[in-house]
VEXPA-973103 format. One line per field, with one value per residue (C-alpha): residue number from 1; residue in one letter; x, y, z. Coordinates in steps of 0.25 Angstrom, whole numbers. Example, Ala and Ser with C-alpha at 12.3 -4.5 7.8 and 13.67 -1.06 7.14 Angstrom:
2
num <- c(1 | 2)
residuo <- c(A | S)
east <- c(49 | 55)
north <- c(-18 | -4)
up <- c(31 | 29)
This chain:
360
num <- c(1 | 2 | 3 | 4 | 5 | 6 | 7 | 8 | 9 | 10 | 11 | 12 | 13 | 14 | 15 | 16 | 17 | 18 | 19 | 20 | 21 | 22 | 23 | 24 | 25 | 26 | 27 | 28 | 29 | 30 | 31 | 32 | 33 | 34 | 35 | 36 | 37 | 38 | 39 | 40 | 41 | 42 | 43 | 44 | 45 | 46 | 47 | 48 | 49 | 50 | 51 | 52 | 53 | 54 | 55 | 56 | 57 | 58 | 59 | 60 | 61 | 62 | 63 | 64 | 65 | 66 | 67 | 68 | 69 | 70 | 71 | 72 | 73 | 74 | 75 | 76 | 77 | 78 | 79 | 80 | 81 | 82 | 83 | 84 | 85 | 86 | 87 | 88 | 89 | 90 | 91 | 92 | 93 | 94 | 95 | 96 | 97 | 98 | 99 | 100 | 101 | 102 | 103 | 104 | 105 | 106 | 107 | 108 | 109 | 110 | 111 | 112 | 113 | 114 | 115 | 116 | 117 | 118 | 119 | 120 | 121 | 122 | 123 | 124 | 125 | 126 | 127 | 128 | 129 | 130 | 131 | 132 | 133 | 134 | 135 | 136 | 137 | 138 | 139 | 140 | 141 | 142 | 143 | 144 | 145 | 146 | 147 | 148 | 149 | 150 | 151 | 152 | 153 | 154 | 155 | 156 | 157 | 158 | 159 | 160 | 161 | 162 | 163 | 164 | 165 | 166 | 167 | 168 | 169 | 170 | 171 | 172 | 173 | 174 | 175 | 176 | 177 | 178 | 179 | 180 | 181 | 182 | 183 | 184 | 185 | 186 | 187 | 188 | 189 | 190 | 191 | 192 | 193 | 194 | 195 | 196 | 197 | 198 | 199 | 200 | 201 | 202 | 203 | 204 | 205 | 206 | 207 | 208 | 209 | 210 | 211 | 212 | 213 | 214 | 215 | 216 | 217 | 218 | 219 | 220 | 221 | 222 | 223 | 224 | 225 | 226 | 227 | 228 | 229 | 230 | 231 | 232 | 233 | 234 | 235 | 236 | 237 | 238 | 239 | 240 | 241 | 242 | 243 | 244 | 245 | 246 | 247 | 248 | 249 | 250 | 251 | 252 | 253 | 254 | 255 | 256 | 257 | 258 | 259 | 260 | 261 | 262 | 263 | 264 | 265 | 266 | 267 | 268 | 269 | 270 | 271 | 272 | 273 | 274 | 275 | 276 | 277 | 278 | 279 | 280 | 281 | 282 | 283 | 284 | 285 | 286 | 287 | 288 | 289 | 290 | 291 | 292 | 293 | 294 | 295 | 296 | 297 | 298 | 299 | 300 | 301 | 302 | 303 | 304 | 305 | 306 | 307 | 308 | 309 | 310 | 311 | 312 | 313 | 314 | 315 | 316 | 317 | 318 | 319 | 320 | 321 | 322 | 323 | 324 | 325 | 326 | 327 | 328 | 329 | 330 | 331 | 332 | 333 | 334 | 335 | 336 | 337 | 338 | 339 | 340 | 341 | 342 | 343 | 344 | 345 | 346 | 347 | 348 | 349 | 350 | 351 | 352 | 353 | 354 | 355 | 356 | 357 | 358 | 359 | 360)
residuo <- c(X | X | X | X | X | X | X | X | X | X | X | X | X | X | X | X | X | X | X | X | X | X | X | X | X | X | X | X | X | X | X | X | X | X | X | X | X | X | X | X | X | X | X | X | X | X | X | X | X | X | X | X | X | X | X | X | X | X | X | X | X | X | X | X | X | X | X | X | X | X | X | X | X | X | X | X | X | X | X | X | X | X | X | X | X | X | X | X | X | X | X | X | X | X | X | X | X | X | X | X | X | X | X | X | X | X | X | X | X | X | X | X | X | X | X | X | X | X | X | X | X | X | X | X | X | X | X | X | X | X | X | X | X | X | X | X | X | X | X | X | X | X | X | X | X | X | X | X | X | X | X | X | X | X | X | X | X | X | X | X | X | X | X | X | X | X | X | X | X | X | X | X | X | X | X | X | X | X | X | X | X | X | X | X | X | X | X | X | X | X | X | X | X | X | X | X | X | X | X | X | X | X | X | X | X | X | X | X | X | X | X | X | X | X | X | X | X | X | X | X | X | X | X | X | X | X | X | X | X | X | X | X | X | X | X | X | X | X | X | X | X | X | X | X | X | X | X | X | X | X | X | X | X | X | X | X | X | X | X | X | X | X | X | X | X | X | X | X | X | X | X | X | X | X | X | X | X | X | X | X | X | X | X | X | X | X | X | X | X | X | X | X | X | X | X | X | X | X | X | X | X | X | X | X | X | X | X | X | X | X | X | X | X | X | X | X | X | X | X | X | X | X | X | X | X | X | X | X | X | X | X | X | X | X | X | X | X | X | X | X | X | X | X | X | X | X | X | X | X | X | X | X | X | X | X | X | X | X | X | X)
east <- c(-13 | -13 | -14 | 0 | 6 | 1 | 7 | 20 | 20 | 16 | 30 | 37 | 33 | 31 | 40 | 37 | 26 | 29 | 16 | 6 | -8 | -10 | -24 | -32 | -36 | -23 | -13 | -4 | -3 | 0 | 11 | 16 | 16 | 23 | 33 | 36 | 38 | 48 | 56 | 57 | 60 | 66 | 81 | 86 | 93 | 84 | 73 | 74 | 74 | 65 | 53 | 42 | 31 | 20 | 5 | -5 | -15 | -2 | 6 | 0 | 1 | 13 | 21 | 18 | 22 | 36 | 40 | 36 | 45 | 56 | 67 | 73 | 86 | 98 | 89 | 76 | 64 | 57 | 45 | 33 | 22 | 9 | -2 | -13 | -16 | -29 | -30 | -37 | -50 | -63 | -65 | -74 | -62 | -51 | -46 | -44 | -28 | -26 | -18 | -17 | -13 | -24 | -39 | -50 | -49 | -61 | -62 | -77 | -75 | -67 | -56 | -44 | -45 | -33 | -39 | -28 | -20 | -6 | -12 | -14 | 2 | 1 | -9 | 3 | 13 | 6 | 4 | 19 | 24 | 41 | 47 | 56 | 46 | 35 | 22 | 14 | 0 | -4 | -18 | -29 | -42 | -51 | -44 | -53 | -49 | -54 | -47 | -36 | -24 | -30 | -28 | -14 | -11 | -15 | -11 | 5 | 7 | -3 | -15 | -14 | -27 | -22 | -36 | -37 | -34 | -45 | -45 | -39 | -27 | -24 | -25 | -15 | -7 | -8 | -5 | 10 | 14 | 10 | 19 | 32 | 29 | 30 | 15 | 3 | -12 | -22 | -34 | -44 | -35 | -31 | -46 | -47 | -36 | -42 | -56 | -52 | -43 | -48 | -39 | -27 | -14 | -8 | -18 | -17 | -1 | 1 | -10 | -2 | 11 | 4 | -2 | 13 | 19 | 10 | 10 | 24 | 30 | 16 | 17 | -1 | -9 | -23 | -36 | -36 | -22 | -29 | -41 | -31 | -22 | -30 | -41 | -30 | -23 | -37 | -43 | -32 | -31 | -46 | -46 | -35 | -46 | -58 | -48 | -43 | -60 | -63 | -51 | -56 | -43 | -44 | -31 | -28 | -41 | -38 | -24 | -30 | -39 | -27 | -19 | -30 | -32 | -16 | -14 | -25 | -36 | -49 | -59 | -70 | -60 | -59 | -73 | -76 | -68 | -69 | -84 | -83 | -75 | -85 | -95 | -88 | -85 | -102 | -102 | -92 | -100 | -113 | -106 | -100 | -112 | -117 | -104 | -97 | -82 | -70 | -70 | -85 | -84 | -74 | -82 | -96 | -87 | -80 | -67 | -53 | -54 | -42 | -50 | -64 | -54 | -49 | -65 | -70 | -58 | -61 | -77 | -75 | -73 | -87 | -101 | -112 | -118 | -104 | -101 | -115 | -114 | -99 | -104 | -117 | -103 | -95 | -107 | -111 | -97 | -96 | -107 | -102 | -89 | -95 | -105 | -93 | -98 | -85 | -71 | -68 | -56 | -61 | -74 | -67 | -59 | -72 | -78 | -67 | -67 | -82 | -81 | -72 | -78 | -90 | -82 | -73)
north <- c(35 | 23 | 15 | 19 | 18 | 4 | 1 | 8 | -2 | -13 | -12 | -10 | -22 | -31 | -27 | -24 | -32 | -40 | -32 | -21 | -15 | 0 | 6 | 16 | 30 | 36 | 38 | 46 | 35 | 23 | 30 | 33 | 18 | 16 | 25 | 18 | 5 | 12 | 19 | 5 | -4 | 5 | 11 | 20 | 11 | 2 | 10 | 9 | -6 | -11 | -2 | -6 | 4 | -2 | 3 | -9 | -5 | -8 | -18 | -34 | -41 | -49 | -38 | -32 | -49 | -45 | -34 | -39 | -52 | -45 | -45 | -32 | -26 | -25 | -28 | -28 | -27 | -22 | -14 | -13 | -3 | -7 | 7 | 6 | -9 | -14 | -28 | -23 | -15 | -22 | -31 | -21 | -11 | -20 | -16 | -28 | -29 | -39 | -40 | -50 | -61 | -59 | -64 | -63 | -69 | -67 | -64 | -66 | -65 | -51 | -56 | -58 | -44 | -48 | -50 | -51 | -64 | -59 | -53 | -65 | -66 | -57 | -62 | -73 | -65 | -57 | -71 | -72 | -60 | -56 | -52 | -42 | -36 | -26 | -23 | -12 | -11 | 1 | 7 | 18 | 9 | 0 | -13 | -24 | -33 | -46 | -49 | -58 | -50 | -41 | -51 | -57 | -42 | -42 | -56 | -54 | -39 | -27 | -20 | -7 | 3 | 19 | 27 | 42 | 47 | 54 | 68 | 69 | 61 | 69 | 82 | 77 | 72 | 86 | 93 | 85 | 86 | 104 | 102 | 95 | 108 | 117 | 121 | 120 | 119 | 130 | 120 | 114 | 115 | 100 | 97 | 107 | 101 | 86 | 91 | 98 | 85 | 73 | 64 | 61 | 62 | 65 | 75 | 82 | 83 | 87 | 99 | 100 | 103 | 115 | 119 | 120 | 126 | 135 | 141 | 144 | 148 | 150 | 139 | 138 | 132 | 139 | 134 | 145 | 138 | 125 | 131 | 136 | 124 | 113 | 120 | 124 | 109 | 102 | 112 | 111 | 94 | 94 | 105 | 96 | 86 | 94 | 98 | 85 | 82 | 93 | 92 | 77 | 71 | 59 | 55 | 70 | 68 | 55 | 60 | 71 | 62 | 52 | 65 | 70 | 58 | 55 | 69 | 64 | 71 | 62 | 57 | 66 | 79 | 77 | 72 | 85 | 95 | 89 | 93 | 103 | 105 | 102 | 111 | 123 | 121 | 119 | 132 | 140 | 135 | 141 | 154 | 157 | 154 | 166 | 174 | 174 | 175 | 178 | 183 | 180 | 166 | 163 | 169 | 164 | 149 | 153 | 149 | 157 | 165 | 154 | 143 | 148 | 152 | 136 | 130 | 142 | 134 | 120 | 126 | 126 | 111 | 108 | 110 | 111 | 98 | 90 | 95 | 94 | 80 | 79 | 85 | 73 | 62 | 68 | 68 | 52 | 49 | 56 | 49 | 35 | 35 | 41 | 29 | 18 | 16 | 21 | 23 | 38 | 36 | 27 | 35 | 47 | 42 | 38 | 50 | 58 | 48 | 50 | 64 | 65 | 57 | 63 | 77 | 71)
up <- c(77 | 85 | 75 | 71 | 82 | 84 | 70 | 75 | 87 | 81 | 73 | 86 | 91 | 81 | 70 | 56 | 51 | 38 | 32 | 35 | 29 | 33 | 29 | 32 | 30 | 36 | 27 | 36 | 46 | 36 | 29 | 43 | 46 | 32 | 35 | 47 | 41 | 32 | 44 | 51 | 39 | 29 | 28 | 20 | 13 | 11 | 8 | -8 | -7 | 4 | 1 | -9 | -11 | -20 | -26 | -21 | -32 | -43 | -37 | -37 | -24 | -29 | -32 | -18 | -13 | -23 | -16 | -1 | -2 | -8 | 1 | 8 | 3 | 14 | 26 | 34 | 27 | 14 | 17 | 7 | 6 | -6 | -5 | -11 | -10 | -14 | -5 | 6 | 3 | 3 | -10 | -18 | -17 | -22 | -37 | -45 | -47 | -60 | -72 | -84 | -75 | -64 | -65 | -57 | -43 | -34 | -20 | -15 | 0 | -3 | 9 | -1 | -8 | -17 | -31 | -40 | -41 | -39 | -26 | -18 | -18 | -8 | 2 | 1 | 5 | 15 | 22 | 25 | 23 | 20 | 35 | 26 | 20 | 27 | 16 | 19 | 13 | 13 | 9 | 11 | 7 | 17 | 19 | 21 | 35 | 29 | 18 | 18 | 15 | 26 | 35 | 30 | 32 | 47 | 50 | 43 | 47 | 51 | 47 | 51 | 48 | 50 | 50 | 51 | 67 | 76 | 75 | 90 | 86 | 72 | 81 | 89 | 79 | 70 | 83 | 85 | 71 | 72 | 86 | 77 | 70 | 80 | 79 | 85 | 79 | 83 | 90 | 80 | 69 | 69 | 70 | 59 | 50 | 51 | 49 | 36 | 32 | 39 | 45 | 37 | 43 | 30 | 26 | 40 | 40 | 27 | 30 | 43 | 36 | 29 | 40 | 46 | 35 | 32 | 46 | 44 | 57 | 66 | 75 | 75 | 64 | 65 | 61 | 48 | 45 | 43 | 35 | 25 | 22 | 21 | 13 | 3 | 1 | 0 | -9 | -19 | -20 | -22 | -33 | -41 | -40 | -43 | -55 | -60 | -61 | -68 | -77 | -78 | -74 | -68 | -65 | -59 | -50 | -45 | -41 | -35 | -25 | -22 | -18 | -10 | -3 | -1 | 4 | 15 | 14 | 18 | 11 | 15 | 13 | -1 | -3 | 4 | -4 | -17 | -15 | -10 | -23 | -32 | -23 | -24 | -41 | -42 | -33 | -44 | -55 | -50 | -45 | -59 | -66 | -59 | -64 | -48 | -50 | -43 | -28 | -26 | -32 | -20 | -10 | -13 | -14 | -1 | -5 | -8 | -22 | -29 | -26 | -29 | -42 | -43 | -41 | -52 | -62 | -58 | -59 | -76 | -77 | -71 | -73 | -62 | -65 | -64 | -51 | -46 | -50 | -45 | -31 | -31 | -33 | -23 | -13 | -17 | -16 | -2 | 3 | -2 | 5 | 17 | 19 | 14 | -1 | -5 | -4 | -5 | -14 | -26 | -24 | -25 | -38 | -44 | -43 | -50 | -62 | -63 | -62 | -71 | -82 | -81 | -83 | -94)
């Protein structure tokens, strides 16, 4: 949290920078910073002419330098936000961005990072950047420090990293938003919440606003209460994943991932139940081979009678041998990302492509 606050300060006493890069694993917090930025430089008036919102993984670098030097409409300043940007991660994690006109340019020293000619426009705009115009990068992957536009970044603007918050401060934080509501969390439950989450912000307050809702008009949230919501949510997302593999729709499972990790949910929670998934489908395999149905099949699994009825569904698009092998990926995969070898996310999409090939 402080690191927000310093950003909030820093805009107090310095002004509005002509350009910022916000990263990290926080989403909750960089949104928050963007919608700051909108509150202070946006009317609503002007809001339909001075905003620009772009894809960085579809828009070229002089596209992004067009809509930064264009000039505000009525007055003060044009704010532009580009997600997704691929300039900043570590050479080997760079896409190639090219088209008819582009050719090969090569980067041995991996500092520049921009690999497509149109692209070095921006490193020249970001060198003396428009006063009426604030862009904002904005991106959830590893930026590398010691590239050039990194530094351009830090030398015109801000570079601002929003990481996840200690558990003491997300406690506290979940705590003030139950007291806005008028109620009050039984302890251990916030511990609980984030234990059964991870850290995300976004994750936790939009599991929060169930909780509340779902208490209806008793002013406690207990420890049961948070067993029952956030097992429900984050069963259901992964099932639609678990689904769209079975079904082999890759365009239906890679949705599912990108909604799983937009909703917040960390890394090592989905990696978790999406095993844990697969563990209990090997589990039903092996039960009905022995003819176990019905209300014994949920107890021997251990969990509610629909969902042991959903995993006995999903069961018929596997064999024992796919999901043993799917089980041995999701293990290699697990250990890759823990010991840095991968990023979860590509990881995670690559996984779902192969399975899903294999399974085709």
């Amino acid at each position: 949290m402080r690191i927000y606050l310093d950003f909030l300060e820093s805009i107090k006493r310095e002004g509005i920078a002509p350009v910022y890069l916000f990263y990290g694993q926080e989403v909750y917090l960089r949104k928050q910073a963007i919608e700051e930025l909108k509150r202070r430089i946006l009317t609503e008036e002007s809001a339909q002419f001075n905003f620009d919102y772009a894809d960085g993984e579809e828009i070229t670098g002089g596209n992004i330098v067009s809509l930064a030097e264009t000039p505000p409409f009525f007055s003060g300043l044009r704010l532009v936000v580009v997600r997704h940007s691929p300039y900043f991660a570590p050479p080997r994690k760079l896409r190639v961005m090219r088209n008819q006109a582009d050719e090969d340019i090569s980067d041995p020293e991996g500092q520049e990072g921009i690999i497509a000619p149109g692209d070095r426009i921006l490193i020249k705009y970001l060198e003396n950047p428009c006063k009426t115009t604030c862009l904002v990068f904005d991106t959830s992957q590893k930026v590398d420090q010691r590239k050039r536009i990194s530094k351009v970044i830090r030398k015109m603007g801000h570079v601002v990293e929003f990481d996840f918050l200690k558990t003491a401060e997300l406690s506290r934080w979940l705590a003030r938003r139950c007291d806005r509501a008028g109620k009050i969390m039984a302890p251990g439950c916030a511990e609980l919440l984030i234990n059964r989450l991870g850290k995300s912000m976004y994750a936790l307050e939009n599991e929060l606003d169930k909780l509340i809702f779902y208490t209806g008009n008793r002013n406690r949230i207990t420890r049961e209460d948070v067993l029952k919501i956030t097992a429900a949510q984050a069963e259901e997302n992964v099932f639609e994943m678990v689904d769209a593999i079975g079904e082999c729709q890759v365009k239906k499972g890679l949705q599912g991932l990108k909604e799983l990790l937009e909703a917040g949910y960390s890394f090592a929670y989905i990696s978790y139940m999406v095993s844990r998934q697969f563990r209990l489908i090997l589990q039903v395999l092996e039960l009905t081979r022995h003819g176990i149905r019905g209300t014994q099949l949920s107890q021997l699994l251990g969990v509610h009678a629909f969902v042991a009825r959903k995993i006995l569904t999903q069961s018929h698009n596997f064999k024992p041998a796919q999901v043993k092998e799917i089980l041995e990926k999701l293990l290699e995969l697990d250990l890759n990302v823990k010991t840095g070898g991968q990023d979860f996310y590509p990881a995670m999409e690559m996984f779902i492509i192969e399975c899903i090939s294999k399974l085709a």
